[in-house]
N, CA, C and O of each residue as an XYZ file, in Angstrom:
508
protein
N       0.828     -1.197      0.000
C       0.000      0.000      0.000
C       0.867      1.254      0.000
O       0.645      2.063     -0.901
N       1.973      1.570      1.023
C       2.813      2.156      1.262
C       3.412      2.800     -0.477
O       3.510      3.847     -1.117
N       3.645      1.513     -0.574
C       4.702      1.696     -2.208
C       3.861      2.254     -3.125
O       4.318      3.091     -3.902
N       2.349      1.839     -3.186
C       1.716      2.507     -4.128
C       1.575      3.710     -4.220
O       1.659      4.326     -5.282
N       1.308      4.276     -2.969
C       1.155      5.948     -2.799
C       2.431      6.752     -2.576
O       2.520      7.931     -2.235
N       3.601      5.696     -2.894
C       4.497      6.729     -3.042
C       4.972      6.957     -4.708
O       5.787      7.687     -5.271
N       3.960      5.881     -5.164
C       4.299      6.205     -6.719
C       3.785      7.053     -7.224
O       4.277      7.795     -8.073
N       2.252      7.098     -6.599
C       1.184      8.461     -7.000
C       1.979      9.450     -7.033
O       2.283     10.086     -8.042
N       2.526      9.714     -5.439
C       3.284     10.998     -5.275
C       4.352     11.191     -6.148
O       4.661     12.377     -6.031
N       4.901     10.782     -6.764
C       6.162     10.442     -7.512
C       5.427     10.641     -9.268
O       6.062     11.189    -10.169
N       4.378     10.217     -9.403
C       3.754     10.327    -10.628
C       3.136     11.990    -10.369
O       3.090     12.890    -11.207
N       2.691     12.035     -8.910
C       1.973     13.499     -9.447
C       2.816     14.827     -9.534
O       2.488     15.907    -10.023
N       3.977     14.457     -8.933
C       5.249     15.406     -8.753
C       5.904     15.983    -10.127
O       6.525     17.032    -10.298
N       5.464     14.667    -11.310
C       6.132     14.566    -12.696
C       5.119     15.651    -12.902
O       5.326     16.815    -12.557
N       4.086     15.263    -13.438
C       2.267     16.138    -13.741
C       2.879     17.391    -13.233
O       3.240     18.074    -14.192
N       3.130     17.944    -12.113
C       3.306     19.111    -11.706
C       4.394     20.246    -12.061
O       4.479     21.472    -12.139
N       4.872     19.536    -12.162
C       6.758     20.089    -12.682
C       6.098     20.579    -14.188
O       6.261     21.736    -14.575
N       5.440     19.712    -14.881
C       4.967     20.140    -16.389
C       4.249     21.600    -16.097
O       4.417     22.469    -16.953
N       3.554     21.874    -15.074
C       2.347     22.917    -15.356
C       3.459     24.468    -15.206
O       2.954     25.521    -14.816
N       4.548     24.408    -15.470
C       5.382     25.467    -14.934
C       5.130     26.597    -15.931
O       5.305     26.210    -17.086
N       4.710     28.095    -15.811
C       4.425     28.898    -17.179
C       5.864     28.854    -17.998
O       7.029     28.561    -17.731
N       5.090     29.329    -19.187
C       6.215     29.777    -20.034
C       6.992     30.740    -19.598
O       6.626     31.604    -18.802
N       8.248     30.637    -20.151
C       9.566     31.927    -20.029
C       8.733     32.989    -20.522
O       7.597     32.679    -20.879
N       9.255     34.705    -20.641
C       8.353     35.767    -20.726
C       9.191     35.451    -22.351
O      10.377     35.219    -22.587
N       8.155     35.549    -23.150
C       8.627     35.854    -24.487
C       8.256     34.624    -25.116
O       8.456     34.578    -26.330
N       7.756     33.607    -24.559
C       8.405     32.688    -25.200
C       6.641     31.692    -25.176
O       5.976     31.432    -24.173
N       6.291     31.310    -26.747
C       5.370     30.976    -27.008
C       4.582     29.293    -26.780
O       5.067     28.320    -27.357
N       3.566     29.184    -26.039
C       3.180     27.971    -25.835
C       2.758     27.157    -27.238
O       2.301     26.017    -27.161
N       2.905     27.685    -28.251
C       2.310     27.276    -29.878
C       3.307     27.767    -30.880
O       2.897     28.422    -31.839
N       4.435     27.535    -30.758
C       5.519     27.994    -31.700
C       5.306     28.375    -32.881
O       5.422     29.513    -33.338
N       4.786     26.819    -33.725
C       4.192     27.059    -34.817
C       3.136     27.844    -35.213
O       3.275     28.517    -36.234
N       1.932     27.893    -34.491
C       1.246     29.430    -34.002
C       0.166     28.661    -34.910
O      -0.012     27.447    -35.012
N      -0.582     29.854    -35.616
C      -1.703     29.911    -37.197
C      -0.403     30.297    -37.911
O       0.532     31.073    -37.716
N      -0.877     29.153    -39.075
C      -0.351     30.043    -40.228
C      -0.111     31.237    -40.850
O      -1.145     31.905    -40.808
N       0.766     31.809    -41.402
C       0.304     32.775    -42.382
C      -0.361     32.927    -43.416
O       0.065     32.506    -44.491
N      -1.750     33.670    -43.286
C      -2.322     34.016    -44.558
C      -3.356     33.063    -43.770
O      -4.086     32.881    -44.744
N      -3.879     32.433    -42.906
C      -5.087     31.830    -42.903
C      -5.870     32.678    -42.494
O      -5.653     33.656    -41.779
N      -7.306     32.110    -43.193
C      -8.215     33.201    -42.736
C      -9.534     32.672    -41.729
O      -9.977     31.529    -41.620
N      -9.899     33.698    -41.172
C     -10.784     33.631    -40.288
C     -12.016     32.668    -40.987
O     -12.178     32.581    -42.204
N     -12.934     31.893    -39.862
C     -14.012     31.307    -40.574
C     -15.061     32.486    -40.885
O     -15.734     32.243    -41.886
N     -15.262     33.329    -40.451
C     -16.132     34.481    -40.421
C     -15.609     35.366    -41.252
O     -16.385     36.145    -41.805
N     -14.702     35.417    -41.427
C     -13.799     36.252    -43.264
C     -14.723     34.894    -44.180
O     -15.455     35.228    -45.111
N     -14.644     34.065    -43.966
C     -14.990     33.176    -45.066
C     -16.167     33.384    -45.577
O     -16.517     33.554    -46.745
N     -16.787     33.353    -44.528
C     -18.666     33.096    -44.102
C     -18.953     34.079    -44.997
O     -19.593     33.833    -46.020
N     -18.330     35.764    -44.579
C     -19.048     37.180    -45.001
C     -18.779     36.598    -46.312
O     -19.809     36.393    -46.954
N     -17.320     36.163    -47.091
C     -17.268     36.189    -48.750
C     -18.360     35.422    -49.586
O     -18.902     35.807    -50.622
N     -18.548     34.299    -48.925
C     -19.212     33.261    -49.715
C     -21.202     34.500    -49.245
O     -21.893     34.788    -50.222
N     -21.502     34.790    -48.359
C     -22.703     35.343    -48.321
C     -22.856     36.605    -49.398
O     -23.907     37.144    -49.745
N     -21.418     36.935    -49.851
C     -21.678     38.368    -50.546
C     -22.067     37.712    -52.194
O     -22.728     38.444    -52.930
N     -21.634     36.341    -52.707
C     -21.354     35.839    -53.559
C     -22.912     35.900    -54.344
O     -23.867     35.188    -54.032
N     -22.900     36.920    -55.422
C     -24.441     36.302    -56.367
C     -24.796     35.529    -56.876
O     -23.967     35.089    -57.673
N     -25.570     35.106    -56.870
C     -26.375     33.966    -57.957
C     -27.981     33.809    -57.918
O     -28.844     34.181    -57.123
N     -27.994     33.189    -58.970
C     -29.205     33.093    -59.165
C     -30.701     32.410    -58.768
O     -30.780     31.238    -59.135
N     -31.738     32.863    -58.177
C     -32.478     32.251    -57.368
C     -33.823     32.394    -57.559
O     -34.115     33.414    -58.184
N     -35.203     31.349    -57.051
C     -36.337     31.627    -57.716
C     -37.312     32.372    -55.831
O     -37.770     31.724    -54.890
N     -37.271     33.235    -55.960
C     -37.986     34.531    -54.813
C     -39.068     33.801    -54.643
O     -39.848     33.448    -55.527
N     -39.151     33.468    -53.008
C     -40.367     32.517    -53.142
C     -41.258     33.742    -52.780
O     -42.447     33.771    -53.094
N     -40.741     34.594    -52.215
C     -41.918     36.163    -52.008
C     -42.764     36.618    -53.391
O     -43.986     36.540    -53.518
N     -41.912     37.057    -54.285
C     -42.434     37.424    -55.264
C     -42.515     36.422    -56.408
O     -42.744     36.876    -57.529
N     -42.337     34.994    -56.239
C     -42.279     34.191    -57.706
C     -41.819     33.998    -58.867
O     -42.018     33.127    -59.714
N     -40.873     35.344    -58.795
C     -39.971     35.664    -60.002
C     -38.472     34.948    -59.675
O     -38.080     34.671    -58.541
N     -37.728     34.713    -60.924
C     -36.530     34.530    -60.800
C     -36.178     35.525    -61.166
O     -36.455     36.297    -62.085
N     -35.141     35.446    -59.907
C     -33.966     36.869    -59.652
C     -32.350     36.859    -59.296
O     -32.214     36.165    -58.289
N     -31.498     37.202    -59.598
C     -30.274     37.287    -58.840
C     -30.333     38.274    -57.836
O     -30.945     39.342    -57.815
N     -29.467     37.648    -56.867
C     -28.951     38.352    -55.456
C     -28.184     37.634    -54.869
O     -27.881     36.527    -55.315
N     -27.613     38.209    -53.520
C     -26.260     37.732    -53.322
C     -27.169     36.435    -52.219
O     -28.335     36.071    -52.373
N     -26.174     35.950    -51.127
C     -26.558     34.762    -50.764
C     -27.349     35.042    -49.361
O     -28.197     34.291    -48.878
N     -27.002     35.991    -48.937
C     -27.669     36.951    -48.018
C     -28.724     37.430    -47.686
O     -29.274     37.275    -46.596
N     -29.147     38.134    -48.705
C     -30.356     38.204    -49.292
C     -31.243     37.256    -49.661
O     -32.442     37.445    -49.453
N     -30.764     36.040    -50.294
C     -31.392     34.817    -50.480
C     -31.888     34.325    -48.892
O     -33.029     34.036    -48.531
N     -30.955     34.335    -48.297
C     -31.350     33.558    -46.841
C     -32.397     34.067    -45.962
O     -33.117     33.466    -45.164
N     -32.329     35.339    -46.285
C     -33.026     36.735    -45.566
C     -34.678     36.182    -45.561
O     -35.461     35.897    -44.655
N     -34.808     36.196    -47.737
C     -35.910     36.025    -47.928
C     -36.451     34.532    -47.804
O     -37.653     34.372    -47.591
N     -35.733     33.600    -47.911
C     -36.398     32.171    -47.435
C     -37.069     32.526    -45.726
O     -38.097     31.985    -45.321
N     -36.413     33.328    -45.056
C     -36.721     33.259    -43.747
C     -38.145     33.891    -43.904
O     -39.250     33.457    -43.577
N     -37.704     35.240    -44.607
C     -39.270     35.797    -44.485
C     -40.321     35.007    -45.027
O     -41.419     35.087    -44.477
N     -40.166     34.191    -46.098
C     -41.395     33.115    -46.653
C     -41.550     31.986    -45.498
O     -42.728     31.764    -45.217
N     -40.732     31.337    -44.876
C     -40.800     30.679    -43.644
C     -42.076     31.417    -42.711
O     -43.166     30.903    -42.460
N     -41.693     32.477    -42.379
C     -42.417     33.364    -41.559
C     -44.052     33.647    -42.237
O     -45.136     33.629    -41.654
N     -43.768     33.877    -43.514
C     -45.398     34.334    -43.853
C     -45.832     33.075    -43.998
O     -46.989     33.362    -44.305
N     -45.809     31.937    -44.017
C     -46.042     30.413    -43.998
C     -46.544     30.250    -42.562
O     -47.351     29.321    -42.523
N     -46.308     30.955    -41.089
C     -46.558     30.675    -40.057
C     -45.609     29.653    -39.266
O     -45.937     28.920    -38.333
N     -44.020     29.820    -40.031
C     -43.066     29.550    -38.787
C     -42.817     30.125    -37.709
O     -42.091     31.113    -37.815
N     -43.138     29.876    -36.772
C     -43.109     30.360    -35.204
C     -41.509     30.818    -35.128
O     -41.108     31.979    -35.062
N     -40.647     29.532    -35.155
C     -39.322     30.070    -35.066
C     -38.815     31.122    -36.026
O     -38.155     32.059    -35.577
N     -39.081     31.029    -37.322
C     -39.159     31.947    -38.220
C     -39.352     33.607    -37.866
O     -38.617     34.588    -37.980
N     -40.788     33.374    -37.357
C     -41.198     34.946    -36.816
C     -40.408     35.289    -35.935
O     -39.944     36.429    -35.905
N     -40.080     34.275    -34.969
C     -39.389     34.826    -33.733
C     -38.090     35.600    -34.376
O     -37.840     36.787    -34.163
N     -37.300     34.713    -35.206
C     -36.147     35.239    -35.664
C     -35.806     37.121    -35.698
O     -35.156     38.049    -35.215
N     -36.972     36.651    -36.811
C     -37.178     38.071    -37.748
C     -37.925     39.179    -36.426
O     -37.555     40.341    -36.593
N     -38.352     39.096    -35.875
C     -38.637     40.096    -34.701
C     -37.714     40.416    -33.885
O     -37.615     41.532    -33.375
N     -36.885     39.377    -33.667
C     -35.891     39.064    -32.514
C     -34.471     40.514    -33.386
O     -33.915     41.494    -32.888
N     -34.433     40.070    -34.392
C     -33.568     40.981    -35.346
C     -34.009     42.234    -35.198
O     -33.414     43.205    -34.730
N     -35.232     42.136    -35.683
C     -35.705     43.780    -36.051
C     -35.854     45.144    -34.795
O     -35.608     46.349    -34.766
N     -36.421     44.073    -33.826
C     -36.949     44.647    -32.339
C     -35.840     44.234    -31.807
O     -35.052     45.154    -32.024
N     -35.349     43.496    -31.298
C     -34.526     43.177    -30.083
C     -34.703     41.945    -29.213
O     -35.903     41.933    -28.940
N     -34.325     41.276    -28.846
C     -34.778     40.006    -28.229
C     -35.866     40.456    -26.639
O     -35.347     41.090    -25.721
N     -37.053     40.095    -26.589
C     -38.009     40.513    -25.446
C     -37.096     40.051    -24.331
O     -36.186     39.223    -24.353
N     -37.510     40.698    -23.484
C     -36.822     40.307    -21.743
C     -37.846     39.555    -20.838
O     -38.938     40.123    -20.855
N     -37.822     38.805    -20.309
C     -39.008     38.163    -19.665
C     -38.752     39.178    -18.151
O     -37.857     39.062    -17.313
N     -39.780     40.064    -18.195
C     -40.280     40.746    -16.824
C     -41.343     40.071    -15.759
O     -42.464     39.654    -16.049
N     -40.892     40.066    -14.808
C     -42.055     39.514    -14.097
C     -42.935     40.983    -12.837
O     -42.511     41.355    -11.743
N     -44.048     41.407    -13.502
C     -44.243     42.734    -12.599
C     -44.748     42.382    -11.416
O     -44.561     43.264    -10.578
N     -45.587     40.993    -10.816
C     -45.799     40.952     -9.789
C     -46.731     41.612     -9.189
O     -46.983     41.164     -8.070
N     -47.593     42.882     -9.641
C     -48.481     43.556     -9.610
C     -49.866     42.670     -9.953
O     -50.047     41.887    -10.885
N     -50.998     43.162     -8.616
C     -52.207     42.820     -8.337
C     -52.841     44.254    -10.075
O     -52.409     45.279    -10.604
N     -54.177     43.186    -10.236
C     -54.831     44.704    -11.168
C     -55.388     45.694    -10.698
O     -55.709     46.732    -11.278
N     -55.568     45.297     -9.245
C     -55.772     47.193     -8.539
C     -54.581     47.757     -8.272
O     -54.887     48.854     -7.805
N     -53.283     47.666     -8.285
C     -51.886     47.899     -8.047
C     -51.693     48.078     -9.419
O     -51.128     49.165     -9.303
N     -51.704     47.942    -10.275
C     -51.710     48.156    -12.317
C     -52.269     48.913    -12.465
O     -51.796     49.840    -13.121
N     -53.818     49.020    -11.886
C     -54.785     50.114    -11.902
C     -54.429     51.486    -11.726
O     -54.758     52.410    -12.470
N     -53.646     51.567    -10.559
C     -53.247     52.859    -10.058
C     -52.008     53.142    -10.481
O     -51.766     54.267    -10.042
N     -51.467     52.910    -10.839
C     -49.758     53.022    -11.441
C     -50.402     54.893    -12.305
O     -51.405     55.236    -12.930
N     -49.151     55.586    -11.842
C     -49.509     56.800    -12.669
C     -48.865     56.813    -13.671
O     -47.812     56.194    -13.517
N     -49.064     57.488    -15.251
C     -48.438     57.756    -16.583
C     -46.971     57.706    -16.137
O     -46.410     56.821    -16.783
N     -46.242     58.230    -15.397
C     -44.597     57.954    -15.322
C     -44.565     56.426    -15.214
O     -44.076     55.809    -16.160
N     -45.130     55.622    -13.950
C     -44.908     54.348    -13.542
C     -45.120     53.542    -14.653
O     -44.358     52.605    -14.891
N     -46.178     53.834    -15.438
C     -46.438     52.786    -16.611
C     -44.967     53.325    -17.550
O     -43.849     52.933    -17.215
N     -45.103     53.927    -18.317
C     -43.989     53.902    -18.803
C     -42.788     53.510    -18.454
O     -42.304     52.537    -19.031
N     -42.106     54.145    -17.502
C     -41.609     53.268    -16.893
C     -41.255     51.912    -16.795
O     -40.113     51.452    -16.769
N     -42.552     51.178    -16.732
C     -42.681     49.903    -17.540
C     -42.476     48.914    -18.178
O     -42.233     47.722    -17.989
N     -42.663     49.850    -19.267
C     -43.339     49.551    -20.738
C     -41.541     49.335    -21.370
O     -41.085     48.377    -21.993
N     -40.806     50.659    -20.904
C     -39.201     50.498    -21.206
C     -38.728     49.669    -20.801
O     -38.077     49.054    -21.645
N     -38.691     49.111    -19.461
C     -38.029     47.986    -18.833
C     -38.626     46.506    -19.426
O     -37.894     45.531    -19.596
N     -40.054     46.514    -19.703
C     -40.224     45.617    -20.492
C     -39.573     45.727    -22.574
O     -39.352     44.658    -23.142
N     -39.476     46.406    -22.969
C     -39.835     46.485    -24.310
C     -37.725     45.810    -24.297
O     -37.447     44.875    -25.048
N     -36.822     46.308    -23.591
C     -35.734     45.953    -23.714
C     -35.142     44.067    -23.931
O     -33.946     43.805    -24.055
């Protein structure tokens, strides 16, 4: 038993000695990123700017536009179709994502709230 836990200690002593920081200057990734690689999100924006050609399920026509625009409008036909997630999207974009408020207020306590208090409100909710 003895011998075993002095191997632990002896194994965890190795483990530990490793965690020592780097020298000042001196890089944990030598080889690093390449040069010249590019971001996935450099990628993403190029290929979304890219035109081609597509059939508008809004208006029924075939049209060119970039890929962006394409995606935009599938969402909005999603949405006028009565996708829930869809709508949410497109509101969530346009407005802002809703805040779940909880007011806790009785309706005779709502009742009486004066024009400042409601507003008031209405801001803390609408955020």
């Amino acid at each position: 038993m003895a011998e075993k836990q002095r191997k632990n200690s002896e194994s965890k002593a190795k483990r530990l000695a490793n965690l020592k920081p780097f020298e000042k200057g001196q890089s944990g990734n030598p080889a690093g990123r390449p040069e010249g690689a590019r971001n996935r999100s450099t990628v993403l924006r190029e290929l979304l700017e890219q035109i081609c050609d597509f059939h508008n399920p809004l208006t029924l026509k075939k049209e060119s536009a970039d890929l962006e625009t394409q995606i935009m409008t599938a969402l909005i036909a999603r949405a006028r179709r009565g996708d829930v997630t869809a709508i949410r999207e497109i509101l969530d974009t346009v407005y802002g994502k809703q805040s779940n408020v909880n007011l806790n207020l009785t309706p005779e306590e709502l009742e009486n709230l004066t024009d400042a208090e409601l507003d008031s409100l209405i801001t803390k909710f609408n955020r």
